[in-house]
N, C-alpha and C positions, 0 to 999 in steps of 0.2 A: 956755723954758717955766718959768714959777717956782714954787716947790713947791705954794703956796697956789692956785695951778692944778690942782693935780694930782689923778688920782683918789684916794677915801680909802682904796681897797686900798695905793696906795703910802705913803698919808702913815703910816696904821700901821705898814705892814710895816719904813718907815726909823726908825721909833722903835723897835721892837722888837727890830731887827736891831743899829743900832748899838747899842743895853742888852747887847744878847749879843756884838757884838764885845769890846765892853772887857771884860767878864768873861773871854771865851775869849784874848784876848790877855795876861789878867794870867796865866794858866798855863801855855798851850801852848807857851811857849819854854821851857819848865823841868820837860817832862816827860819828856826825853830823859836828864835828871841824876835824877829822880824813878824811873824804870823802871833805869836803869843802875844805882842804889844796890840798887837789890832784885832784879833781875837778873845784874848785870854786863854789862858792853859788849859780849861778843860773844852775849849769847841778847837783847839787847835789838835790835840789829840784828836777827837773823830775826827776832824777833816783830814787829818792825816793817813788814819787807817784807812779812811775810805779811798784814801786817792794810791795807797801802797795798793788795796786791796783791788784796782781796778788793776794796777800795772800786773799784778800774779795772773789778770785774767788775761791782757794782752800777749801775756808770754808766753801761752797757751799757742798763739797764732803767728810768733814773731817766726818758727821753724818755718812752718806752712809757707809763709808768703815768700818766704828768702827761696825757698826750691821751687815755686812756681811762677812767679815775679823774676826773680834774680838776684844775685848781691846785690850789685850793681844800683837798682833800680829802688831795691826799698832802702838801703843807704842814704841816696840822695834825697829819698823822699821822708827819711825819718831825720838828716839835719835839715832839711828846709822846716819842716815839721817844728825841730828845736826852734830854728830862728823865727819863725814869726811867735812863737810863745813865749819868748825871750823877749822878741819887741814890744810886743803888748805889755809884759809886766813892767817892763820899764817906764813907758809911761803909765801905766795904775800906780806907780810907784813914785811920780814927778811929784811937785808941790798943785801943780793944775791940776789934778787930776785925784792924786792921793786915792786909790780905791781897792782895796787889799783883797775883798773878795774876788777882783777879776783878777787880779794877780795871783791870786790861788787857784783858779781854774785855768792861768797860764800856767803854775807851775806845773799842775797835773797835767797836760799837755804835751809841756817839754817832759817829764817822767816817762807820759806813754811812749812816745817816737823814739825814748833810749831804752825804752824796752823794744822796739821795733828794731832798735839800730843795731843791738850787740850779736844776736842770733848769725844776721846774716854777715858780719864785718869778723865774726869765729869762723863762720863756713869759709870765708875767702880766702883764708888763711889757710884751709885745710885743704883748700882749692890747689892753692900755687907753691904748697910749701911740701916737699917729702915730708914722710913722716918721720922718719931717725932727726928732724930738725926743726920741727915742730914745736918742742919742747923750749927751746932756745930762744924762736923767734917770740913764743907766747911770754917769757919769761923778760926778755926787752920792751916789749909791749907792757909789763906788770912791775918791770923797772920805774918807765916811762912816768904810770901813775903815781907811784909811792913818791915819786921826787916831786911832781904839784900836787901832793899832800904837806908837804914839808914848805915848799915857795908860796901858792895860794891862801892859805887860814893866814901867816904874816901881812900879808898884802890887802887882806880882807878885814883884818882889827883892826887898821886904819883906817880903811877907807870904807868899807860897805855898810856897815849901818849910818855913819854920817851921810853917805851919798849912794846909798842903792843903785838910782836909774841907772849913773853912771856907768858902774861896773855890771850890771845889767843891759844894757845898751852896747857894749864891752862884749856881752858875751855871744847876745847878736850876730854883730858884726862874725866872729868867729867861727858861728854857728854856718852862717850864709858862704862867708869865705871857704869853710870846710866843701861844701854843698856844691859851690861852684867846682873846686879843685878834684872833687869826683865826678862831676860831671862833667866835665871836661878833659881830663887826661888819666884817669884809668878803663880800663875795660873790663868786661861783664868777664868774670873768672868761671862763669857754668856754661858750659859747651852748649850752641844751639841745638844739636840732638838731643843731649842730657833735658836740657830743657823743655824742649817739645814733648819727651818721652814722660816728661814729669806732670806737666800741664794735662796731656791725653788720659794718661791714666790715673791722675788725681780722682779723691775723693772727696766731695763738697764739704765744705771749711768743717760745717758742724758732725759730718763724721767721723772726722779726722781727729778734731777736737777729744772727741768721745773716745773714740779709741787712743788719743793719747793718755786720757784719764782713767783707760781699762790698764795700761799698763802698771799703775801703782797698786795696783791689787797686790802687787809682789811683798809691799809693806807688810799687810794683814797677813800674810801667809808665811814670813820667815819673820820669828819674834825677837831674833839676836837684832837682824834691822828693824826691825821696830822702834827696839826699844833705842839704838842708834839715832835714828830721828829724832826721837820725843827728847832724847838728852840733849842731840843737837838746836831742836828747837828753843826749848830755856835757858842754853849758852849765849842763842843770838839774841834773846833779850837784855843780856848784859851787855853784848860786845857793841851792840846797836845804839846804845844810850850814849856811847863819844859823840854821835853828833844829834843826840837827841833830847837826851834830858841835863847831861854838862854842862851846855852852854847855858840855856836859862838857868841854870843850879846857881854856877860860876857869877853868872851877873846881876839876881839876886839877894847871894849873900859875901860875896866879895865886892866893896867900892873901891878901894884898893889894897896894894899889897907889893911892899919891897923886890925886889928881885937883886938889884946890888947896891950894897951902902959902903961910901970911905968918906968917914970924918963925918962934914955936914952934906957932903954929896950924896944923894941915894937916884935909883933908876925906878919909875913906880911903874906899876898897869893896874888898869882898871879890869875888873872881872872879863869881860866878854873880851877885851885884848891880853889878858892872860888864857883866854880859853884858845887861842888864836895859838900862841906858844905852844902849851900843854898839846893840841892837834901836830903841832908842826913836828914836837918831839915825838909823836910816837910814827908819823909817816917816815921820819928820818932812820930811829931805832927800829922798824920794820926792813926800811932799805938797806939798811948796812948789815943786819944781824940774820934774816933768813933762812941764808946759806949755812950758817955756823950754827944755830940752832937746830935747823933741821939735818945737819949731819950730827949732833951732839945726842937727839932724841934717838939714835938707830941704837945706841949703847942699850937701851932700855925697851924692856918688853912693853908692846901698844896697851897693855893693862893701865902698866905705873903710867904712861905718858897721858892716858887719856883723863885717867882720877886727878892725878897730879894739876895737870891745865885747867880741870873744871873747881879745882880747889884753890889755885892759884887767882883764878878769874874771883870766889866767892871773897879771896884776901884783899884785893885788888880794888871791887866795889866798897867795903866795906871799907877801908882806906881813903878812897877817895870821899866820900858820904862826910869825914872825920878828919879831912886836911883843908888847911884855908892858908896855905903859905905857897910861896910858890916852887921851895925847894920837896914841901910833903906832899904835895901832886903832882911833880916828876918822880918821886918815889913810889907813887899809888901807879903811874901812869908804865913804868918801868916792869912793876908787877903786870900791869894788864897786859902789856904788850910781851912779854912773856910767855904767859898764858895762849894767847894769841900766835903766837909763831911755834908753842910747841905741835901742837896740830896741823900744821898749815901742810905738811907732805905726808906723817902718817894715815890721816884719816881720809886719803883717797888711796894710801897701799891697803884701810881695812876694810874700803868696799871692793875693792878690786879682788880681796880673801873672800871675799862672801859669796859674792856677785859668780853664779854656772856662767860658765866660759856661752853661753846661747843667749844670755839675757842680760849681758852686761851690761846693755848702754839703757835698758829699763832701770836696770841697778842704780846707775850713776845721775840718771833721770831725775828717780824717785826721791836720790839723795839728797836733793836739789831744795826740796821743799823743805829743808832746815830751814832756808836764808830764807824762803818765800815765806812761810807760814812764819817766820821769825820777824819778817822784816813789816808783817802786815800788824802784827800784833805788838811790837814795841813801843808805836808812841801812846799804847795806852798809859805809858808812866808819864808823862807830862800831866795829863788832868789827874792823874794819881797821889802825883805830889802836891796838890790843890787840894785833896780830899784829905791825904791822911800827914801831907806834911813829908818833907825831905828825909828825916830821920826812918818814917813810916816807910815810903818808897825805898830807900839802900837798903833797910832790913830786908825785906822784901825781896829784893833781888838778891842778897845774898843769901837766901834762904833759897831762892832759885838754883844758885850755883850749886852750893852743897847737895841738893833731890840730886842735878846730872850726877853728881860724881857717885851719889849715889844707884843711880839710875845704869850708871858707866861700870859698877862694881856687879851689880845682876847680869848684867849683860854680858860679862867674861866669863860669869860661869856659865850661863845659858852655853855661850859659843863652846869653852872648855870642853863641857858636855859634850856636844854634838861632834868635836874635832875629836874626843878621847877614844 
């Protein structure tokens, strides 16, 4: 399906989204060195988990209000939402003003609303799009991002730590622009029946809530997924520290570092703008390689693929913990990303194996809480590297990685068993 196909709810929504990735990419890796300056590393970790941990809670009701509200409606209302959080940090962020904790209670803010905003902007999609094409459009859409992963962190090691408001103020603007452009020329993708029908025989937020939380009982009940999770869970403690504990690491214990020398001419960066690089190479090396990795992992049974990645990820940390050059952290980064793309399409063909053809989207649900329960729990390594030291923290993690792959090696016999 080529995009000039497509509905014009998507053709705006990909213009406006990727405007706001590359903005949100030129600062969100360097807001971990941004709060830890004004913080310190061990209260920027809890403020962190606290504010991951409200967003698991919001995501909880982000489905709810997209089928009873509308796309449409909580969209608009979740980038307006961005933009004034955006605005506010920018000025907490001025020279008049300088005040990091409102800017932290903006960021969490802007967190929530894009936790509000992604539920219903999947549904709209699934609204207007067949499904034999689906697949395609979400894969342009997940193009879209990898590429202001790659433009954004360069753009940002210039200019956002010298000048926050700026590109803060920048993201704003974008935020609002988005906001206007769906409120004004797309239209609400859930049928006024569908909708009425959904509103009438809703059920109040908190039992809906409730019973979306009775659906993971499915975890406790089949132990092959179980244990699926729990491995998943200590992988996204690794894969989460690119934009979490690298960047303070990088800037540090790197003031600078070569990147290319002739003669008496050399190219230098400073830690936190080689973190900016080392970010942009692996959005690049995700965008190009994907496709090739994930057709290269079907050679190989989900066993070797899944031990292998979680082995690769334990090389990879431990790599990085142990390189201060700028060509041994695209080597470390090479590893990770690796790692990282061997998984990226096996591990929803092995919940899809799991998953009774009746309970599959509990299945896929449930799956979920990797990233959530991963993503709530990772910046405890920031205060961790305050406590036990950087050496302390990599080991540490890469003793993580080695349990999943361990974790990943019970788990196939578990399944074996059951399949035999």
């Amino acid at each position: 399906m080529r995009i000039r196909d497509w509905d014009r709810n998507l053709k705006i929504r990909l213009l406006g989204e990727t405007c706001f990735n590359v903005i949100f990419w030129v600062f969100y890796p360097y807001l971990s060195i941004y709060f830890a300056q004004s913080f310190g590393k061990s209260w920027t970790g809890i403020l962190l988990i606290l504010s991951q941990a409200l967003s698991v809670l919001v995501n909880l009701f982000g489905g709810y209000f997209a089928d009873r509200l509308g796309r449409k409606k909580v969209m608009v209302f979740a980038a307006s939402g961005q933009a004034v959080g955006y605005g506010i940090f920018a000025f907490s962020a001025t020279p008049w003003l300088d005040a990091p904790a409102i800017g932290f209670i903006c960021f969490s803010l802007v967190s929530l609303c894009g936790t509000l905003y992604w539920p219903a902007s999947q549904a709209m999609v699934a609204d207007v799009v067949p499904e034999e094409h689906r697949s395609g459009v979400f894969a342009v859409f997940y193009t879209a991002v990898n590429m202001a992963v790659v433009i954004g962190p360069l753009i940002g090691a210039t200019f956002f730590l010298d000048s926050p408001s700026i590109i803060l103020f920048a993201a704003c603007a974008v935020c609002l622009l988005v906001a206007v452009l769906l409120a004004s020329f797309t239209r609400e993708t859930l049928s006024a029946d569908m909708l009425k029908e959904k509103r009438s025989g809703s059920e109040p937020w908190h039992k809906a809530v409730a019973a979306q939380l009775r659906d993971y009982k499915v975890i406790a009940s089949d132990r092959v997924f179980l244990l699926f999770i729990i491995a998943g869970v200590l992988l996204a403690q690794i894969f989460m520290q690119l934009d979490l504990l690298f960047p303070v690491f990088l800037k540090e214990t790197i003031n600078s570092t070569t990147i290319l020398a002739y003669g008496d001419w050399s190219f230098q960066l400073s830690g936190e703008k080689l973190f900016g690089l080392i970010v942009s190479e692996n959005g690049l090396f995700v965008a190009l390689f994907t496709v090739a990795v994930t057709k290269w992992m079907l050679q190989f049974r989900d066993r070797f693929v899944f031990i292998g990645s979680a082995l690769l990820y334990a090389a990879g940390i431990a790599m990085f913990g142990q390189m201060s050059t700028f060509w041994g952290l695209t080597a470390a980064i090479v590893v990770f990303t690796l790692a990282e793309l061997m998984t990226a399409g096996p591990q929803q063909t092995f919940v899809s194996r799991l998953a009774p053809e009746h309970m599959r989207g509990q299945y896929f649900a449930a799956s979920s809480l990797r990233f959530t329960i991963g993503r709530t729990l990772a910046p405890i390594s920031i205060p961790l590297s305050e406590w036990v030291g950087y050496d302390g923290t990599f080991a540490l993690l890469t003793v993580l990685a080695v349990l999943s792959a361990v974790i990943y090696y019970r788990m196939f016999n578990q399944f074996d068993k059951q399949t035999a």
